[in-house]
Each structure stands twice: as structure tokens, then as C-alpha cells.
C-alpha positions as CSV (number, residue, x, y, z in Angstrom):
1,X,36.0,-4.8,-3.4
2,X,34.8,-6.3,-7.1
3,X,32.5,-8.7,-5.2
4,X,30.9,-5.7,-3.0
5,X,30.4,-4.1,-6.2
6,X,28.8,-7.0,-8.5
7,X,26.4,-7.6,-5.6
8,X,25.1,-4.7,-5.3
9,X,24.6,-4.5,-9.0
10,X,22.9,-7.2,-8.7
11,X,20.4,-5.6,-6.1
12,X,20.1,-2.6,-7.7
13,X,19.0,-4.6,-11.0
14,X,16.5,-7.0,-9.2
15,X,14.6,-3.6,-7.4
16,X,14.6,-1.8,-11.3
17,X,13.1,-4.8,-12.7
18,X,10.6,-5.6,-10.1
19,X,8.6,-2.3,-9.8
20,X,8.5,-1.5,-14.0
21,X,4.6,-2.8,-14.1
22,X,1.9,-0.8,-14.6
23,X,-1.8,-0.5,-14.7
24,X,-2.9,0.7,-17.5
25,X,-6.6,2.0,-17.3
26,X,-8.5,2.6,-20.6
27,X,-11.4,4.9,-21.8
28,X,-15.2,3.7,-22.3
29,X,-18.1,4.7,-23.0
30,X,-19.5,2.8,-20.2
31,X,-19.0,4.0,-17.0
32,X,-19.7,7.4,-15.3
33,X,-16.6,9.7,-14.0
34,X,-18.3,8.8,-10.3
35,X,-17.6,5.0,-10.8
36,X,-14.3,5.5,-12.0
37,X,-13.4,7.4,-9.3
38,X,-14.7,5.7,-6.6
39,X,-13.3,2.8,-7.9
40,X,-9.8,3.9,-7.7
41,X,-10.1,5.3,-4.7
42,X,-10.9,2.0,-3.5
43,X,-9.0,-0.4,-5.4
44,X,-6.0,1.5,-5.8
45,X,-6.2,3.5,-2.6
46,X,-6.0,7.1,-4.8
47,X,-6.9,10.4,-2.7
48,X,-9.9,11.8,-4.5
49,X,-7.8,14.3,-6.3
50,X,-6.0,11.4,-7.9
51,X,-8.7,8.9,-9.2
52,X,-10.3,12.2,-10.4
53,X,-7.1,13.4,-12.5
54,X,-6.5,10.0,-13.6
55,X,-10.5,9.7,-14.5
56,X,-10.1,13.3,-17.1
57,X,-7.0,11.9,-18.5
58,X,-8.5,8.3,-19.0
59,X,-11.3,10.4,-20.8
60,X,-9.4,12.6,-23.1
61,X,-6.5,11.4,-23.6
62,X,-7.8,7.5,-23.8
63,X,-5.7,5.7,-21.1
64,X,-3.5,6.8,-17.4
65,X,-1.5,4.8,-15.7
66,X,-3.1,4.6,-12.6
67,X,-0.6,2.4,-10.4
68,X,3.3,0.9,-10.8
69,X,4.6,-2.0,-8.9
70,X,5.5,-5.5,-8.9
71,X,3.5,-7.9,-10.7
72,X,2.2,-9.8,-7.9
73,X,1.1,-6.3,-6.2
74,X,-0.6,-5.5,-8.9
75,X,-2.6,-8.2,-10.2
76,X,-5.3,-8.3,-7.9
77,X,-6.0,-4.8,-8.3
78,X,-6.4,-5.1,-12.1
79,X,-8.5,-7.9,-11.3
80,X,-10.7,-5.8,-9.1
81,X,-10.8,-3.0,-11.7
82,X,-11.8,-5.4,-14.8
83,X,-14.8,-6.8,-11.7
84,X,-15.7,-3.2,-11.1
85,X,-16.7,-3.4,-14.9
86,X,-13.7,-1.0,-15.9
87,X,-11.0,-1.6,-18.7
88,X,-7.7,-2.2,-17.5
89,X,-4.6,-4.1,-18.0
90,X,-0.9,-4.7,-16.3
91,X,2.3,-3.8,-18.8
């Protein structure tokens, strides 16, 4: 029964770790509310209610989280988002 139970600590552990990225999405003074939406609605496949909530906290409040995952998932979407001319990063 102890090696039943280390396993599936061991699961448990790998799933936690690999979903804690994030894409962080930052405020300019660049880009319109429309790109900015339409971009995450493409890139990150956000209904329009979404990319718009995500777009009014990127504005006042300076940066949203717009997407968690894996690393791998998530790297070509940031690179799509800094392409679409937007600022954005993976923690």
C-alpha cells in the first residue's frame, strides 16, 4: 500500500507542476482595445467576453493573465501575441 501511495504522489506532483505557467499580458500605449481583443480571441481562443475583460484589466490595472498551462502549450502563443505586436511574457 506505501508504493500505491508514493506513486500517486508522484502523479499528483508532476500534473501541479506542469500547468503553473502563465501568460502574462501587459499594458501599452500602443495598440487599440480592438486588436487586443481580436488577438486573444484568436491566439488564445477567448470567447469575446473574455479577451474583452482581460483587455479592461490589461488597461487599468497594467497586466491579466490571459492563459495557464504547460510551457510547451504555451509558448507559441506568447510568441504569436509578442508577433501580433502586443506585450507579453510566460511565468
Amino acid at each position: 500500500m506505501d508504493t500505491i501511495e508514493k506513486v500517486l504522489e508522484e502523479v499528483l506532483t508532476e500534473e501541479a507542476v506542469g500547468n503553473n505557467n502563465e501568460i502574462v499580458l501587459y499594458n501599452d500605449d500602443v495598440n487599440t482595445f480592438d486588436h487586443v481583443i481580436e488577438t486573444l480571441i484568436r491566439v488564445c481562443s477567448h470567447t469575446a467576453e473574455q479577451a474583452e475583460q482581460c483587455a479592461i484589466l490589461v488597461h487599468y490595472k497594467g497586466k491579466c493573465t490571459v492563459k495557464t498551462g504547460s510551457f510547451e502549450e504555451l509558448k507559441p502563443q506568447c510568441t504569436q501575441l509578442l508577433e501580433a505586436g502586443l506585450s507579453a511574457e510566460i511565468v
